[in-house]
N, CA, C and O atoms as CSV, one atom per row, in Angstrom:
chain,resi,resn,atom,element,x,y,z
A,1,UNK,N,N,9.008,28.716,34.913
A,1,UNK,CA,C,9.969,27.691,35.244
A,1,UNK,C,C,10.691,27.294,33.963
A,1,UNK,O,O,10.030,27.072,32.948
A,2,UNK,N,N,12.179,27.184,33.965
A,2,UNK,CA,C,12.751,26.538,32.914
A,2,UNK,C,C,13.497,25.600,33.187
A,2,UNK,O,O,14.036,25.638,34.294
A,3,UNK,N,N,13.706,24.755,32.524
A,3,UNK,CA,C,15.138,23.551,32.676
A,3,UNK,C,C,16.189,24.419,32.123
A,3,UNK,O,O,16.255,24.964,31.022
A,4,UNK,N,N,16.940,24.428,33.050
A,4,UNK,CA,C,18.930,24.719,32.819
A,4,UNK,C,C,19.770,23.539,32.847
A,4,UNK,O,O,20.824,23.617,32.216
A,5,UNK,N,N,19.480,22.356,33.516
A,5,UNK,CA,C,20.212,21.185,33.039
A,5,UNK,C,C,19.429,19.843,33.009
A,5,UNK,O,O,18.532,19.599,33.816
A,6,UNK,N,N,19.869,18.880,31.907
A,6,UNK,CA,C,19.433,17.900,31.683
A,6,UNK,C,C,20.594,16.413,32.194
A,6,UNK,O,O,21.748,16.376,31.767
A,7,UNK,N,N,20.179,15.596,32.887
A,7,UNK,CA,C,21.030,14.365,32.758
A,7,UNK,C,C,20.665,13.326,32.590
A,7,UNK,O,O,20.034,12.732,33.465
A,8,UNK,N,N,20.903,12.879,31.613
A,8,UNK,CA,C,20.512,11.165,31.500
A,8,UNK,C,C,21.594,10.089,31.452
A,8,UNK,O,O,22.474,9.857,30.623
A,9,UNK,N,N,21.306,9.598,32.421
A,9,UNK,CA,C,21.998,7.801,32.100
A,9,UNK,C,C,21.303,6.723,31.833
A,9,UNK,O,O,20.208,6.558,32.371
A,10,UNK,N,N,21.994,5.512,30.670
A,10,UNK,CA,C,21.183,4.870,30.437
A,10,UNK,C,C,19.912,4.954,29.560
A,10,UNK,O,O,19.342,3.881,29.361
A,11,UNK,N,N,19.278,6.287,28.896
A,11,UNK,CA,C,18.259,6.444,28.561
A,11,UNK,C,C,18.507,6.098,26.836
A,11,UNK,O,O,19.407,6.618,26.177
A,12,UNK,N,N,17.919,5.521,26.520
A,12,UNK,CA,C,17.917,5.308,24.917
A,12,UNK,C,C,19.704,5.116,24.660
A,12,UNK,O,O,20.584,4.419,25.166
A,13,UNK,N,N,19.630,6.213,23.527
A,13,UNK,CA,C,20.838,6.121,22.813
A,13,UNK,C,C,22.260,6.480,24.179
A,13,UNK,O,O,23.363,5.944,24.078
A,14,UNK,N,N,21.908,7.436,25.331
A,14,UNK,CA,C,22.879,8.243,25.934
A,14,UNK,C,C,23.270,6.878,27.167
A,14,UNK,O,O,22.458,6.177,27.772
A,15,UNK,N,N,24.779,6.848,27.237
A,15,UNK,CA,C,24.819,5.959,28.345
A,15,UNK,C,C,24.733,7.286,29.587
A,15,UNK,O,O,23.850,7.493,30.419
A,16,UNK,N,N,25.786,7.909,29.369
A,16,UNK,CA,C,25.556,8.730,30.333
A,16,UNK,C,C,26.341,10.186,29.830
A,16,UNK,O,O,27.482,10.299,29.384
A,17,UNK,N,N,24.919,11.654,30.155
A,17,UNK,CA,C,25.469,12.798,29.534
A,17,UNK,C,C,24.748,14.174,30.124
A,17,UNK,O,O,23.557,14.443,30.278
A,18,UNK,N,N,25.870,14.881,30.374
A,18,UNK,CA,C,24.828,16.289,30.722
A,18,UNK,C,C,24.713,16.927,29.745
A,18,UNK,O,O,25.560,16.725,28.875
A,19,UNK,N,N,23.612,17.974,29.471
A,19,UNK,CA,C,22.779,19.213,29.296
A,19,UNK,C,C,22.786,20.391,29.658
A,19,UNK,O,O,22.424,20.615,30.813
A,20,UNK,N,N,23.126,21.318,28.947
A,20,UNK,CA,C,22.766,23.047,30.035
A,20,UNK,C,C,22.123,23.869,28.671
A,20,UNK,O,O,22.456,24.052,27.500
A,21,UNK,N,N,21.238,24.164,29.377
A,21,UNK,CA,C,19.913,24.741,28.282
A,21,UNK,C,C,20.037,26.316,28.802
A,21,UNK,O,O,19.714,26.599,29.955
A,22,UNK,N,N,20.651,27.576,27.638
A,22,UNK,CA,C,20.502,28.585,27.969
A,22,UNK,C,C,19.462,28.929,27.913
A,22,UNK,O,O,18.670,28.382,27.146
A,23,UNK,N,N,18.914,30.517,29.142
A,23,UNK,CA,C,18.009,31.479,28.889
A,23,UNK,C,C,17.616,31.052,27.511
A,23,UNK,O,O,18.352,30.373,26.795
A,24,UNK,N,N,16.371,31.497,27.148
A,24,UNK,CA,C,15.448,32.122,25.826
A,24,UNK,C,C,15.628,30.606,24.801
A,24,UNK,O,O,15.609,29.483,25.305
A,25,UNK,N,N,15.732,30.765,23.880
A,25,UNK,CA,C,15.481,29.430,22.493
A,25,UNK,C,C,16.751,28.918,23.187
A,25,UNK,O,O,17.539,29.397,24.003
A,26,UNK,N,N,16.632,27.726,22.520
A,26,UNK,CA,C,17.924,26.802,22.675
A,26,UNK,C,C,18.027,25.785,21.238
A,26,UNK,O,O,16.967,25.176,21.086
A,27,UNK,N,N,18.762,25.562,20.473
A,27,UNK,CA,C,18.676,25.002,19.291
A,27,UNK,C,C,19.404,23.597,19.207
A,27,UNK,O,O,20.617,23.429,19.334
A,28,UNK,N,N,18.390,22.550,18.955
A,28,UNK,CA,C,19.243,21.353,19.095
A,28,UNK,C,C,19.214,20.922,17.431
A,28,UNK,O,O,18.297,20.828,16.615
A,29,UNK,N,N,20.500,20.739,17.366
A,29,UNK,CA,C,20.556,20.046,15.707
A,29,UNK,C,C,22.001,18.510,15.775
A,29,UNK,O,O,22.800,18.102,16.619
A,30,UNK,N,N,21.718,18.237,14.709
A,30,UNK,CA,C,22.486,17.328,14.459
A,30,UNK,C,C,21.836,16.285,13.148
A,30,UNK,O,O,20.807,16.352,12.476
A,31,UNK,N,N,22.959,15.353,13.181
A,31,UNK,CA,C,22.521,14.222,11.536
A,31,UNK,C,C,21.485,13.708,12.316
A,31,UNK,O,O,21.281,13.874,13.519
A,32,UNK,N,N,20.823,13.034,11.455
A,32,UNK,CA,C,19.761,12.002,11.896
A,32,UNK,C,C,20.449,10.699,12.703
A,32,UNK,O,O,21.510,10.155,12.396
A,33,UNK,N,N,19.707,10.402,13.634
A,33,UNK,CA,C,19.826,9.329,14.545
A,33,UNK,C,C,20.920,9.559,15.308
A,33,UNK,O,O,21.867,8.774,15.262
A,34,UNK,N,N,20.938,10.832,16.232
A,34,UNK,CA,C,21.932,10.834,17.115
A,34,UNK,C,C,21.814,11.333,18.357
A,34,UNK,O,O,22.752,11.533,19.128
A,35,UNK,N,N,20.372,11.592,18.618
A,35,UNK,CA,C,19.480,11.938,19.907
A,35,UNK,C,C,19.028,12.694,20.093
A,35,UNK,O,O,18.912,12.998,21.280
A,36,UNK,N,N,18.451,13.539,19.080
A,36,UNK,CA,C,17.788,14.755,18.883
A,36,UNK,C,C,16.708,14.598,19.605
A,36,UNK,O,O,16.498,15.216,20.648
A,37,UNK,N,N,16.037,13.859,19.160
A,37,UNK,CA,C,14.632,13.236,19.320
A,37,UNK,C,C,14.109,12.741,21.238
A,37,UNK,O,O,13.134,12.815,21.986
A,38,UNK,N,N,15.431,12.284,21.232
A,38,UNK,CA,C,15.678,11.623,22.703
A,38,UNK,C,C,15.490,12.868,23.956
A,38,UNK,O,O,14.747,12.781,24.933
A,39,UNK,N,N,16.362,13.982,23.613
A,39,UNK,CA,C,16.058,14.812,24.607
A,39,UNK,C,C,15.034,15.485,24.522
A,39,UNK,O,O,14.697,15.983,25.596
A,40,UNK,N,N,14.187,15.775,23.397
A,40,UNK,CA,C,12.507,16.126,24.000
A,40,UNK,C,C,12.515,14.910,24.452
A,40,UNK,O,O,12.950,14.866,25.603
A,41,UNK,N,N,12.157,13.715,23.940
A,41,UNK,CA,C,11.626,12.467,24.949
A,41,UNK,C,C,11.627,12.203,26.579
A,41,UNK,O,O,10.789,11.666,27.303
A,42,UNK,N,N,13.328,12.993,26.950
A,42,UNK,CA,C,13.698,12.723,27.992
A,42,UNK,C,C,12.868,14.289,28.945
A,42,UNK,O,O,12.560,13.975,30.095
A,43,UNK,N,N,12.673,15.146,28.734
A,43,UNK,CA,C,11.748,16.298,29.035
A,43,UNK,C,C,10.209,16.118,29.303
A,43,UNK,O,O,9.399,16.372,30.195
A,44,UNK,N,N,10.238,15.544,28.054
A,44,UNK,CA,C,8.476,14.640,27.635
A,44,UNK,C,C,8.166,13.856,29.416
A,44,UNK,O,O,7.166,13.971,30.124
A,45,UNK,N,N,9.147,13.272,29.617
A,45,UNK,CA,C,9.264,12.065,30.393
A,45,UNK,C,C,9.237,12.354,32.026
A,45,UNK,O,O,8.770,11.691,32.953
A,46,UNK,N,N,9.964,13.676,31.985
A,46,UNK,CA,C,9.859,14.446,33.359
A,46,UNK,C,C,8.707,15.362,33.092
A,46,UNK,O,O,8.968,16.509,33.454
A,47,UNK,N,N,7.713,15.245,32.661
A,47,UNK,CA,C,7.140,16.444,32.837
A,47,UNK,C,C,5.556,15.514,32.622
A,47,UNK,O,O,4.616,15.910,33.310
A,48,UNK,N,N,5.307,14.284,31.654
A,48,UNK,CA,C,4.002,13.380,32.011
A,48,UNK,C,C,4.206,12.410,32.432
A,48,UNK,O,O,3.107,11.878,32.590
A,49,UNK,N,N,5.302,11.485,32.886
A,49,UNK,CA,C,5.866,10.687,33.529
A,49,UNK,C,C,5.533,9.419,32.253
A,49,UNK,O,O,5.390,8.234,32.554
A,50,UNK,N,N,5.469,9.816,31.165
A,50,UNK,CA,C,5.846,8.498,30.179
A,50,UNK,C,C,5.935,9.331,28.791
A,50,UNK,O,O,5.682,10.495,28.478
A,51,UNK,N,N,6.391,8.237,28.139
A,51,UNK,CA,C,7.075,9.059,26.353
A,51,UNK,C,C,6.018,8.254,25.882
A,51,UNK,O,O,5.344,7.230,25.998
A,52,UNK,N,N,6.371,9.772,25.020
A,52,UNK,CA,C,5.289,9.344,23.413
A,52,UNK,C,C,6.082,8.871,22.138
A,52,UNK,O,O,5.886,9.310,21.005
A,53,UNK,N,N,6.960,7.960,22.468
A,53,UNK,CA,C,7.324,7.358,21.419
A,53,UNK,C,C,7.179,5.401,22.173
A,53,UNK,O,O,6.766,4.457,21.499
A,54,UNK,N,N,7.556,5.320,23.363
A,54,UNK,CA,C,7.255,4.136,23.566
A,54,UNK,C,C,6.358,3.718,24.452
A,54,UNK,O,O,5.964,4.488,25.328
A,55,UNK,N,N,5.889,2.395,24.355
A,55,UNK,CA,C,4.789,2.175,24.940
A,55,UNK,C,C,4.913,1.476,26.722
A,55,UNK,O,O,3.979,1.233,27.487
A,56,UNK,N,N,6.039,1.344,26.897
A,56,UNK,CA,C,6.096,0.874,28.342
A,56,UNK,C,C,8.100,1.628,28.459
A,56,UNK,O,O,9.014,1.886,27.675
A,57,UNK,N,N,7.867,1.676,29.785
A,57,UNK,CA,C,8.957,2.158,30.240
A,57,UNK,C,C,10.450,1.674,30.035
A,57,UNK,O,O,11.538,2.205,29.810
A,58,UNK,N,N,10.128,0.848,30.158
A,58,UNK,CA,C,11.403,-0.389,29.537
A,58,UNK,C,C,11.964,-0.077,28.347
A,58,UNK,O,O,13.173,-0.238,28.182
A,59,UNK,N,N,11.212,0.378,27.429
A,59,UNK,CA,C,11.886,0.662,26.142
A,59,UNK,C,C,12.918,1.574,25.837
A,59,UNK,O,O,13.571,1.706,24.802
A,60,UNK,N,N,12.967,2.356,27.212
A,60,UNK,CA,C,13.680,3.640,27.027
A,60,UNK,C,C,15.066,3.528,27.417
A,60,UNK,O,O,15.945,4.292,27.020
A,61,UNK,N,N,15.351,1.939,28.706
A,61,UNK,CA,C,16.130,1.766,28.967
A,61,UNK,C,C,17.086,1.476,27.834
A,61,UNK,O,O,16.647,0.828,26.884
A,62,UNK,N,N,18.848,2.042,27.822
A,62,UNK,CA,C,20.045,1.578,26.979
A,62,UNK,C,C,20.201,-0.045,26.845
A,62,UNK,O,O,20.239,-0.720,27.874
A,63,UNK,N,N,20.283,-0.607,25.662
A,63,UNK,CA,C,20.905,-1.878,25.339
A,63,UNK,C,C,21.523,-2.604,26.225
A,63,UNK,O,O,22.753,-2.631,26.274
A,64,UNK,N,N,20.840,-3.213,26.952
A,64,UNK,CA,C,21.919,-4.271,27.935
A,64,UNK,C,C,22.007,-3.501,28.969
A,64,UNK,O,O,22.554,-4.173,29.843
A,65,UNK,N,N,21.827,-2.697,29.270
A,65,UNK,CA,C,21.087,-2.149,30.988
A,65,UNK,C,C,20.116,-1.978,31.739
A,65,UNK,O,O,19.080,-1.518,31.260
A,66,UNK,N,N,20.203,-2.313,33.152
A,66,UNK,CA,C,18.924,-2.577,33.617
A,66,UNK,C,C,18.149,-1.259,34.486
A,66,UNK,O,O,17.622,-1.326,35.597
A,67,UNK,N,N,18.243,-0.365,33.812
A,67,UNK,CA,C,17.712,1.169,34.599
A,67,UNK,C,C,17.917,2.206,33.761
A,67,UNK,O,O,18.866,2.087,32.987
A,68,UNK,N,N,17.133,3.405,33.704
A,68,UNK,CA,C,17.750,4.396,33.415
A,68,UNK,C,C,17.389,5.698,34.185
A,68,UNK,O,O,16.167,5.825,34.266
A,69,UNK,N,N,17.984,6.553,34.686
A,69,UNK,CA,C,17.909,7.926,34.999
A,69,UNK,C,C,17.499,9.381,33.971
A,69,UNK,O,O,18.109,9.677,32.943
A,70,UNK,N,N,16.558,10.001,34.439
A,70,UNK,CA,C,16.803,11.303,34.030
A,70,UNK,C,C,16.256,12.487,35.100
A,70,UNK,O,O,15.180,12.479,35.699
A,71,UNK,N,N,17.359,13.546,35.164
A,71,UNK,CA,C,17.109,14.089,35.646
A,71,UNK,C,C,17.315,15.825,35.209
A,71,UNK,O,O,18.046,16.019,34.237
A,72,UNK,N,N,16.821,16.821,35.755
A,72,UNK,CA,C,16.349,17.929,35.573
A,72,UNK,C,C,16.879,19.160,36.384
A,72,UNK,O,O,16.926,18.686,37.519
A,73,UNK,N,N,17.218,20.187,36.460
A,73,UNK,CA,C,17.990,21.104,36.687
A,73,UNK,C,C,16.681,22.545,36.680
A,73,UNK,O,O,16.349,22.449,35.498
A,74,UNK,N,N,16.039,23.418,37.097
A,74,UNK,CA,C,14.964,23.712,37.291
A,74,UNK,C,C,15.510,25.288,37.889
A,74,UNK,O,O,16.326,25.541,38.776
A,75,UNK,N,N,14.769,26.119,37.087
A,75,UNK,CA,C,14.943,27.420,37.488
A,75,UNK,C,C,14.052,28.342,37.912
A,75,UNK,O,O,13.884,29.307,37.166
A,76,UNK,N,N,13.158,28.269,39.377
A,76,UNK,CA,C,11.818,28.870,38.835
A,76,UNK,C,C,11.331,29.933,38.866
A,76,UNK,O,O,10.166,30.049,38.487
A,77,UNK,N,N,12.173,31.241,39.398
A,77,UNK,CA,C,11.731,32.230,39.587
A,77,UNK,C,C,12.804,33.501,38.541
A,77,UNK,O,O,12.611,34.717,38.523
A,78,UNK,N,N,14.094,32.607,37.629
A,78,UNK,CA,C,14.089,33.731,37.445
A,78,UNK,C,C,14.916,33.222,35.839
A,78,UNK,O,O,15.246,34.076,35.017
């Protein structure tokens, strides 16, 4: 099984943004503090149903919003 798309709204830093994760490696880079970190989190999050960076769910929600979404795009047979 792989993820081919990612969406989050609301989650941490992203108000709202898609994802498309090719076949084989996929390379995420960028400067520091700009959500690198966030989309393992947001993977982390669909896959044990809580992050290992915060300690209650709430934390993950965006600044001044009351929810957040993520969702997953799933390829499993091929």
């Amino acid at each position: 099984m792989r993820i081919e798309t990612l969406s989050l709204r609301q989650f941490r830093l992203y108000g709202q943004e898609l994802f498309s994760f090719c076949p084989g490696l996929n390379y995420i880079s960028g400067p520091n503090a700009v959500g690198k970190t966030t989309i393992i989190e947001a993977i982390d999050y669909l896959i044990r149903g809580k992050s290992f960076r915060a300690v209650t769910s709430a934390e993950l929600i965006q600044k001044g919003k009351d929810s957040f979404t993520v969702e997953a795009g799933f390829n499993k047979n091929g």
